[in-house]
C-alpha positions in Angstrom: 36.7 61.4 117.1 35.4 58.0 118.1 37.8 55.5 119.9 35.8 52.7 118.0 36.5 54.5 114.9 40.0 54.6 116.0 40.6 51.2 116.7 39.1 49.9 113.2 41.9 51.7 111.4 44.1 48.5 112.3 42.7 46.5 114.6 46.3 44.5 114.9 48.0 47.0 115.2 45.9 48.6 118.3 46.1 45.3 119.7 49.5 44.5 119.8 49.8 48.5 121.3 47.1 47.2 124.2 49.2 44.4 124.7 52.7 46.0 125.1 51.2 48.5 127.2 50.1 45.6 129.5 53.2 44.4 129.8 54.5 47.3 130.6 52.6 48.1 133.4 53.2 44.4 134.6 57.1 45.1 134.4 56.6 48.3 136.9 53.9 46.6 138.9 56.7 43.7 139.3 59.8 45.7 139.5 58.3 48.0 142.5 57.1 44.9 144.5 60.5 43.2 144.6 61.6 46.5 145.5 60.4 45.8 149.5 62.8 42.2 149.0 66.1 44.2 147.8 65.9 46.1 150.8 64.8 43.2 153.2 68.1 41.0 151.5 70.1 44.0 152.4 68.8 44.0 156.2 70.1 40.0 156.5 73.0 40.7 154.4 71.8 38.4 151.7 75.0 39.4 148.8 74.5 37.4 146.1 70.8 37.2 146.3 70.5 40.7 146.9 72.8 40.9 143.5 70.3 39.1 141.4 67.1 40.5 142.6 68.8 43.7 141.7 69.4 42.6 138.1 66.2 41.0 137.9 64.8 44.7 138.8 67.4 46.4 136.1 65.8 43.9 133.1 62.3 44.5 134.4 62.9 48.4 134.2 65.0 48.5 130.9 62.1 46.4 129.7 59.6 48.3 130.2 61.1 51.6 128.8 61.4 49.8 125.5 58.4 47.9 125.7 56.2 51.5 126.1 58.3 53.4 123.4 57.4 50.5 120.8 53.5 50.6 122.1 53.6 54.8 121.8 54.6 54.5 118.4 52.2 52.0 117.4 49.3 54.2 119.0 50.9 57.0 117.0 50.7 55.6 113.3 47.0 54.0 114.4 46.6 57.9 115.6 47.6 59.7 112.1 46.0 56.9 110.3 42.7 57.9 111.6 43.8 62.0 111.4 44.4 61.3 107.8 41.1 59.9 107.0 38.8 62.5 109.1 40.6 65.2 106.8 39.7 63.5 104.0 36.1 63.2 105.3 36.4 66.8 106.3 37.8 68.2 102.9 34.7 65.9 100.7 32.2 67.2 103.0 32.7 70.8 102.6 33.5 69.8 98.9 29.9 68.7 98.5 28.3 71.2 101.0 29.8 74.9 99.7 31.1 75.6 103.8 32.7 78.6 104.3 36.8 77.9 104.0 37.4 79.2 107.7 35.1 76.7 109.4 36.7 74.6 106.8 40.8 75.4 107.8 39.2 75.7 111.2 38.3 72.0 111.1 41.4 70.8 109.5 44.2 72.4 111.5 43.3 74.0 115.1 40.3 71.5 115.8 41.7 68.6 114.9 45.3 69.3 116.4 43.3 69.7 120.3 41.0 66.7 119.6 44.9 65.5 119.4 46.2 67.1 122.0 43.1 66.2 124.1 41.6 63.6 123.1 43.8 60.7 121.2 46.9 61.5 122.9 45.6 61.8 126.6 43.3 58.8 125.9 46.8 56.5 125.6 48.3 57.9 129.1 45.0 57.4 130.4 44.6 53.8 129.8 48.5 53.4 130.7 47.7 55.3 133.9 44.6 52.9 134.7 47.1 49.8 134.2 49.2 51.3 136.8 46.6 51.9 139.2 45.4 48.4 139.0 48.5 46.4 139.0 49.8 48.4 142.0 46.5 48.0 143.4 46.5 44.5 143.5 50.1 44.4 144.8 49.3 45.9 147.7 46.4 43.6 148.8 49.1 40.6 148.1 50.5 43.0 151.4 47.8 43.7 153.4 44.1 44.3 153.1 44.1 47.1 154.8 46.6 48.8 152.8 44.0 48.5 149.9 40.5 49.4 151.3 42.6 52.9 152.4 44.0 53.3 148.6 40.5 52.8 147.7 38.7 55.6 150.0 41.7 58.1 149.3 41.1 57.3 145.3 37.3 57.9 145.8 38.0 61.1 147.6 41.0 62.0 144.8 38.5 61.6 141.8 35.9 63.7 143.3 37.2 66.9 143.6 38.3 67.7 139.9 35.2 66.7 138.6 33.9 70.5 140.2 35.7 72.2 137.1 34.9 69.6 134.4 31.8 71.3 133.4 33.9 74.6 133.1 36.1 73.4 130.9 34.3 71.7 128.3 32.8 75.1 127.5 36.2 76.8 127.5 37.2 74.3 125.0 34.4 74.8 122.8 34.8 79.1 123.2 38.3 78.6 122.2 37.7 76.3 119.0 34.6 79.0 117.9 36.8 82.0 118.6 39.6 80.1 116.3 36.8 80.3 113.5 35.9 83.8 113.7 40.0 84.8 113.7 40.4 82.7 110.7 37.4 84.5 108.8 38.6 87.6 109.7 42.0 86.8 107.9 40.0 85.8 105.1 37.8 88.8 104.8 40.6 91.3 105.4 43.7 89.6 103.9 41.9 88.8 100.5 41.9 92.3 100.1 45.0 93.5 101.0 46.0 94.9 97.5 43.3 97.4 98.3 44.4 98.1 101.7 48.1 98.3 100.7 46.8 101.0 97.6 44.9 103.1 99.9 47.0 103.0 102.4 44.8 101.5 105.4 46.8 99.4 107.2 46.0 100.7 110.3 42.5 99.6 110.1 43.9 96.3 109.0 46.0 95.8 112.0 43.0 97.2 114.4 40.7 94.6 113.5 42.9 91.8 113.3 44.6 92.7 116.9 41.1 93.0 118.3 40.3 89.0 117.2 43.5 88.0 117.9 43.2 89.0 121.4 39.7 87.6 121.5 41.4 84.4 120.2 44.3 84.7 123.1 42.0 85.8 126.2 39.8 82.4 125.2 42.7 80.5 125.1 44.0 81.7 128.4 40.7 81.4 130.7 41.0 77.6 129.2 44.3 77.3 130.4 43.3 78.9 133.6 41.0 75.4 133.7 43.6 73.5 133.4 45.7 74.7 136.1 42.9 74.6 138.4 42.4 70.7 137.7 46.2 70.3 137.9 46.8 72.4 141.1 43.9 69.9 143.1 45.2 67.1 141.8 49.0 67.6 143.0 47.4 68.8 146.8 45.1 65.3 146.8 48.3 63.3 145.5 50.8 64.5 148.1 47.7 64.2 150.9 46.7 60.6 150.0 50.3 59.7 149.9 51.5 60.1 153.0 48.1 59.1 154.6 49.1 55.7 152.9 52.6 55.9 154.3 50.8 57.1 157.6 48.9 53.6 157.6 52.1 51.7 156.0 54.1 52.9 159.3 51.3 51.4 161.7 51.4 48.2 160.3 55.3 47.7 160.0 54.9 49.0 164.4 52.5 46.5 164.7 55.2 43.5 163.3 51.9 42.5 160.7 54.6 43.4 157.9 58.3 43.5 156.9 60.3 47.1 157.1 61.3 46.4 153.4 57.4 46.5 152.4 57.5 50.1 153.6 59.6 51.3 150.2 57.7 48.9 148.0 54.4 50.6 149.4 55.9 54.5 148.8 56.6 53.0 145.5 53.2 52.2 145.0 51.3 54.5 146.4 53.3 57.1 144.2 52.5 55.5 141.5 48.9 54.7 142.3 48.7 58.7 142.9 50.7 59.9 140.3 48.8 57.9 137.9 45.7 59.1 139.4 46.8 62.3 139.1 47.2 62.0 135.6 43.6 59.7 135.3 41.8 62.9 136.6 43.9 65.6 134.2 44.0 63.7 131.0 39.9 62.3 131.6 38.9 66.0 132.3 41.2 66.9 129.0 38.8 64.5 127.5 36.1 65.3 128.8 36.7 68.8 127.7 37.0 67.8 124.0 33.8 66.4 123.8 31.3 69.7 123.0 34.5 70.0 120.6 33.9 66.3 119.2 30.0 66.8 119.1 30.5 70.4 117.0 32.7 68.6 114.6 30.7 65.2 114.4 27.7 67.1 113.9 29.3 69.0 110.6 29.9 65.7 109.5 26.5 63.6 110.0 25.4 64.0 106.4 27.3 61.6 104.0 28.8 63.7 101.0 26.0 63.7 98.3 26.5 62.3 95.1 28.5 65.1 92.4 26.3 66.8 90.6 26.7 66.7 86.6 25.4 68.0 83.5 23.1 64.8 83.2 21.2 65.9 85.1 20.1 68.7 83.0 19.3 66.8 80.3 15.9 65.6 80.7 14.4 69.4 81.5 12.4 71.4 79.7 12.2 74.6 81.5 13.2 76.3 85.2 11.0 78.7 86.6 11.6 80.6 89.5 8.9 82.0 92.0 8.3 84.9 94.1 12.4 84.7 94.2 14.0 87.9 97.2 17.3 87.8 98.7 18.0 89.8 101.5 21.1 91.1 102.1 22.8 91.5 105.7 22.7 95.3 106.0 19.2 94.9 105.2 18.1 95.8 101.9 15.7 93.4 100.3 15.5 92.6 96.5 12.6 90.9 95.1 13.2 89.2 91.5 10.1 88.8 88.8 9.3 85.1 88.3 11.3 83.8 85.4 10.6 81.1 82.8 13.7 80.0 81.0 13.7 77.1 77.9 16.0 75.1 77.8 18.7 76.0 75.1 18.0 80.1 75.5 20.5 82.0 75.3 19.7 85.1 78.0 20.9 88.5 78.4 20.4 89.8 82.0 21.2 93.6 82.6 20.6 96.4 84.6 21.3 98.9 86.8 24.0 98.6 89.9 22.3 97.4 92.9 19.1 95.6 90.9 21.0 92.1 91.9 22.5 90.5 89.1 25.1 88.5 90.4 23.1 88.1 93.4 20.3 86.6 91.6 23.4 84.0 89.4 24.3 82.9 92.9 21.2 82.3 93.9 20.3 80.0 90.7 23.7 78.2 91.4 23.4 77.4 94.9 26.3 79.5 96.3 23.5 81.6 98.2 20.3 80.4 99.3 17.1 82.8 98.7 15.4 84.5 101.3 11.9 83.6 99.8 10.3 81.9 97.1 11.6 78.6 94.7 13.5 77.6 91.5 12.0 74.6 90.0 12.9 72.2 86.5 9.7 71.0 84.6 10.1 67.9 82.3 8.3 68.5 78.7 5.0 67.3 80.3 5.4 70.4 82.8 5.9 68.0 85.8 8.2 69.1 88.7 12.0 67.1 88.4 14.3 67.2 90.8 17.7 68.9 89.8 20.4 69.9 92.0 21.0 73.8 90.9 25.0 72.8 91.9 24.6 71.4 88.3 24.7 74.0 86.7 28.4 76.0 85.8 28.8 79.4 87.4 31.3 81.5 85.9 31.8 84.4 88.2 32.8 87.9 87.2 36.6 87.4 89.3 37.6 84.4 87.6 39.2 81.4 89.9 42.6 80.1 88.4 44.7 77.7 90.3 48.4 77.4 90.1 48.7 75.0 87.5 49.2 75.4 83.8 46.8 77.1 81.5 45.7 73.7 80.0 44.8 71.9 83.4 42.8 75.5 84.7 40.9 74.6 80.9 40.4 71.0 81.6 40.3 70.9 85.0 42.4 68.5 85.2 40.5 65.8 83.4 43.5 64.5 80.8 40.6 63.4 78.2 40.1 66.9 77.2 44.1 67.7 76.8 44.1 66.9 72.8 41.3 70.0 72.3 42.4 72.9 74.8 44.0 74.4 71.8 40.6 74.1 70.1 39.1 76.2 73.0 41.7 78.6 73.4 41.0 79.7 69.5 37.2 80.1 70.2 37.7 82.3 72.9 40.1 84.2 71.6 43.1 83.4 73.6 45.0 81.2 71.2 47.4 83.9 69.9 48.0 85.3 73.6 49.3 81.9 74.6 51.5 81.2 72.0 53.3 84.7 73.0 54.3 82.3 76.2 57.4 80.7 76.1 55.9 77.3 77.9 52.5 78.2 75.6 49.7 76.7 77.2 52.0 74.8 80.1 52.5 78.1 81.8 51.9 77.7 85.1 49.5 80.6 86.1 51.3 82.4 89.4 48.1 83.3 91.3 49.9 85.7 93.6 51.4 88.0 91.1 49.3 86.9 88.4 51.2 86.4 85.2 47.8 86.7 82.9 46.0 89.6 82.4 42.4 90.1 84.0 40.8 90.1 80.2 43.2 86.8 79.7 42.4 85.2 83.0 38.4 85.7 81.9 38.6 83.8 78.6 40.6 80.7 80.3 37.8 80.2 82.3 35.2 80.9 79.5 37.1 78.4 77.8 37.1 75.8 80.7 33.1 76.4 80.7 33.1 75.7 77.1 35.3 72.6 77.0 33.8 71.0 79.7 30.3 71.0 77.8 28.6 72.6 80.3 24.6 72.3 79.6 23.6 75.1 82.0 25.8 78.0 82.4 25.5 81.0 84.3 28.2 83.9 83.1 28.4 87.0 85.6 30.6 89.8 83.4 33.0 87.1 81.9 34.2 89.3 79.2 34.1 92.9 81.1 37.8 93.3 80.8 37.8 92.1 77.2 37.7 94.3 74.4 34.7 94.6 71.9 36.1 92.5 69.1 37.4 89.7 71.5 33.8 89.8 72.8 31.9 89.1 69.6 34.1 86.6 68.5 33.4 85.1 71.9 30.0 85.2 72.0 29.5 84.1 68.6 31.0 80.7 69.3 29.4 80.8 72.8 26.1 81.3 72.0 26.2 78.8 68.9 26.2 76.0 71.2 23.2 73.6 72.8 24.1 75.2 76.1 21.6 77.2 78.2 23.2 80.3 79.2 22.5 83.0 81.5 24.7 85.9 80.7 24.9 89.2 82.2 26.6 92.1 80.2 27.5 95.6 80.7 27.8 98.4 77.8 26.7 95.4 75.2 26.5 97.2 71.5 23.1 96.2 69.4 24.6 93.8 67.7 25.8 91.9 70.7 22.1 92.4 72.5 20.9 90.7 69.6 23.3 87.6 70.0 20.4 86.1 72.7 17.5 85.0 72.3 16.1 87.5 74.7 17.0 90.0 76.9 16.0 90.5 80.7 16.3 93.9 82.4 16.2 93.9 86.1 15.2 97.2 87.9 14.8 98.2 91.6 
C-alpha cells in the first residue's frame, strides 16, 4: 500500500478529510488554551464572562467531535476504495500468473486486513496525532519559551526509545503474514481431501497436522504482540515522565510570577495531549513501520502488470511444437526424462503408458501449470523458424474435471452468452444430451460442487464439451473419458477427433479400434 496511491482514489475527497482533520485539531488546540482564562475568570470572579468563555469551550469541543467523525468516515470510504481496487489487482495478477490459491487467499484476506490494521488505519491517527502535537506546541510558546524548548528535549528523548524495538517488529510482522500462508496451504492440501480422510477413517492425522500449523500460526502471532506491548509499555513510562517534568517546569514559572496560575491547567492540558499524542505518534509509526517488509512482500508479487490473455490465435500461425531434452523432477526426488517430441499441427495423438512414466506430468508441463526441470518446448512457423507462443494457450482438460456452481450451460460456455444457442449441439456430441434432459431444469441445473449432483463420467463430458464449444485449437486431454463407458467413448472421440484441433490425448485400456482413431500413438516408458 502506497499513501500516494491512496490519495489518487479521490483526491477531493482526501482533501476535504485533511482539512476537517485540521480543524479539528485547531478546535482542541483552542478549546485547551482558553482553558488557563476559565479558571483565571473564576479567580476574579468574572460571572458572566466566565459563562461565555465556557460556552465558547462547549461549541469548540462539540465541534470537534463532529468535525473528526465526518473526516474518519471520509478516510474510511477513500480507505475501502483503494482495498477494493488492490484486490482486484490481486485476483488479475494471480489470474494471469497460475499462483498458488493460499498465497492468493493469503493476499486477499489476512495481508490486506493488517496492512489495514497497521498501515491505513494507524496512518490517519498518526497524522491527527502530529496536528495535535503541533498546535499544542505552538500554544505553549504563545506562554513561555521556555515551556517549549523543554517539550522539545522531552519529545526528542520520548521518540528515541521505541525506535530500539522497531527493527524487531517488522520481522515479526512479516513471520506472522508467511506463517498465515503456510496454515492456509495446509487447509488446502488436507481439507481437499477430506472425503478420503473421512472414508478411511484418519481424522486424527488430520487434526495433528492442522493443530501443529495452527499453533505455528498462534506462537507467531503472539511474539508480535509481545512487540507491541513492549513499544506500548515505554511509551506510557516516557508519557507519564515528560509530563510531570513539564508540570515540574510549569510550577517554577507560575513561583516566579513570569505566568498566571490559570496557565498551569491550560499547560497539563497540553502537555497531556502533546504526550498522549506522542504516545500514539511512536505506537501507530512503529505499527507502520512494521508493515512495511509486509508492504514490500506484497508490492513485489505485484510488480509485473498482468500479461495479455492468452487465446487460440495465437496458435494459428504454427506449424509444429517440438520439445527438447524435456525432465521434470519431482519433490521426493525421482526424475523423469521425456523423448523429444515433434507434433504437426492438426495430429491427433494418443499418449499412454505405464503408471509412473509421467503422463499427466508431461500435459502439465506442455500447458504451463508446471514448469520443466530441463530442456524447452518451442512452436516453428511453416518456414521452421522459432515463434513465440505462450503454452497458457493451449486448453488443458485435466483428468478431475473443474465445474463451478453454475448451470450446466455456463460450465459449457464459460459464461460467454454467444455460445448459449449451441450448448445443446455440444451436449449431443459428447454424449450427454439425453443425461440432461433426465434433469428437471435440463441444462439450467445448477451443478452442486459439494455434493455433486452429476456423475464423475457426466461431469467429464461437460467439460469435453466446454473444450469442444469453445473451439479450442490446441487441447491437451488427461483421461477425460476414464469414467465413461466404451460406447460413450467412441462416439466421443469420433466427433472429437473429426475436428481441426490439435489434440493430445492420453487413454487408458483404449480398444484397437479406438487406438486407431489418432493419427499416431506415443508410448512413454521409464
Amino acid at each position: 500500500m502506497k499513501i500516494g496511491e491512496l490519495v489518487k482514489q479521490n483526491r477531493l475527497r482526501f482533501t476535504c478529510a485533511v482539512a476537517l482533520e485540521v480543524l479539528v485539531q485547531l478546535c482542541v488546540a483552542v478549546g485547551n488554551y482558553i482553558i488557563g482564562f476559565i479558571l483565571d475568570l473564576l479567580v476574579k470572579r468574572e460571572t458572566s464572562r466566565f459563562y461565555l468563555v465556557l460556552a465558547v469551550f462547549f461549541v469548540l469541543y462539540i465541534g470537534g467531535y463532529v468535525l473528526i467523525s465526518f473526516a474518519e468516515y471520509l478516510y474510511i470510504v477513500q480507505v475501502q476504495e483503494y482495498v477494493h481496487q488492490l484486490r482486484r489487482k490481486t485476483v488479475d495478477y494471480y489470474y494471469q500468473n497460475h499462483e498458488t490459491v493460499a498465497e492468493m487467499q493469503s493476499h486477499l484476506t489476512n495481508d490486506f486486513q493488517m496492512l489495514f490494521d497497521n498501515f491505513t488505519q494507524p496512518l490517519f491517527v498518526f497524522f491527527d496525532s502530529a496536528l495535535a502535537v503541533v498546535f499544542s506546541a505552538y500554544a505553549l510558546v504563545t506562554m513561555h519559551w521556555i515551556l517549549l524548548v523543554t517539550t522539545v528535549l522531552l519529545s526528542v528523548m520520548f521518540l528515541y526509545l521505541p525506535s530500539i524495538f522497531s527493527k524487531k517488529y517488522q520481522e515479526r510482522t512479516l513471520i506472522f503474514s508467511n506463517m498465515n500462508t503456510a496454515y492456509l496451504t495446509s487447509i488446502k492440501n488436507w481439507l481437499g481431501g477430506l472425503a478420503e480422510i473421512q472414508r478411511y477413517d484418519a481424522r486424527h492425522k488430520l487434526v495433528e497436522v492442522l493443530e501443529k500449523r495452527s499453533k505455528k500460526l498462534e506462537g507467531s502471532l503472539v511474539t508480535r504482540q509481545v512487540s507491541a506491548i513492549e513499544i506500548n509499555f515505554i511509551n506510557g513510562f516516557m508519557s507519564i515522565f515528560c509530563q510531570v517534568v513539564l508540570d515540574v517546569v510549569t510550577g517554577t514559572l507560575i513561583l516566579a510570577g513570569t505566568i498566571s496560575i490559570g496557565k498551569l491547567v491550560a499547560v497539563g492540558q497540553f502537555s497531556s495531549t502533546i504526550f498522549n499524542s506522542l504516545v500514539m505518534l511512536s505506537n501507530y509509526l512503529e505499527q507502520i513501520k512494521s508493515t512495511k517488509p509486509l508492504n514490500e512482500k506484497v508490492a513485489a508479487a505485484l510488480a509485473d502488470p498482468p500479461k495479455d490473455v492468452c487465446t487460440d490465435e495465437e496458435l494459428t500461425s504454427f506449424d509444429h511444437l517440438q520439445t527438447t531434452g524435456l525432465s521434470f523432477s519431482y519433490d521426493h526426488g525421482e526424475t523423469i526424462n521425456y523423448p523429444d517430441l515433434k507434433i504437426k499441427v492438426g495430429e491427433k495423438i494418443l499418449l499412454t503408458g505405464d503408471s509412473g512414466t509421467g503422463k499427466s506430468t508431461l500435459l502439465k508441463v506442455l500447458a504451463g501449470e508446471l514448469k520443466a526441470t530441463t530442456g524447452n518446448i518451442a512452436f516453428y512457423d511453416h518456414d521452421d523458424r522459432k515463434i513465440d507462443i505462450s503454452l497458457k494457450a493451449m486448453h488443458y482438460v485435466p483428468q478431475d474435471p473443474v465445474l463451478f456452481p453454475v448451470s450446466i450451460a455456463e460450465n459449457i460456455t464459460m459464461f460467454k452468452p454467444k455460445l448459449d444457442d449451441k450448448v445443446g449441439e455440444y451436449l449431443q456430441k459428447v454424449d450427454l444430451a439425453k443425461d440432461i434432459a433426465k434433469f428437471p431444469k435440463g441444462q439450467d441445473t445448477v451443478i452442486d460442487v459439494e455434493e455433486l449432483n452429476v456423475s464423475g463420467g457426466q461431469r467429464q463430458k461437460i467439460v469435453l464439451a466446454r473444450a469442444e464449444l469453445n473451439q479450442s485449437d490446441f487441447i491437451l486431454i488427461d483421461e477425460a473419458t476414464a469414467a465413461v463407458d466404451q460406447d460413450s467413448t467412441k462416439r466421443i472421440l469420433k466427433n472429437l477427433l473429426k475436428t481441426n484441433a490439435t489434440i493430445i490425448f492420453i487413454g487408458h485400456n483404449f480398444t484397437n479400434e479406438m487406438v486407431d482413431m489418432f493419427d499416431r500413438q506415443i508410448v512413454l516408458s521409464k
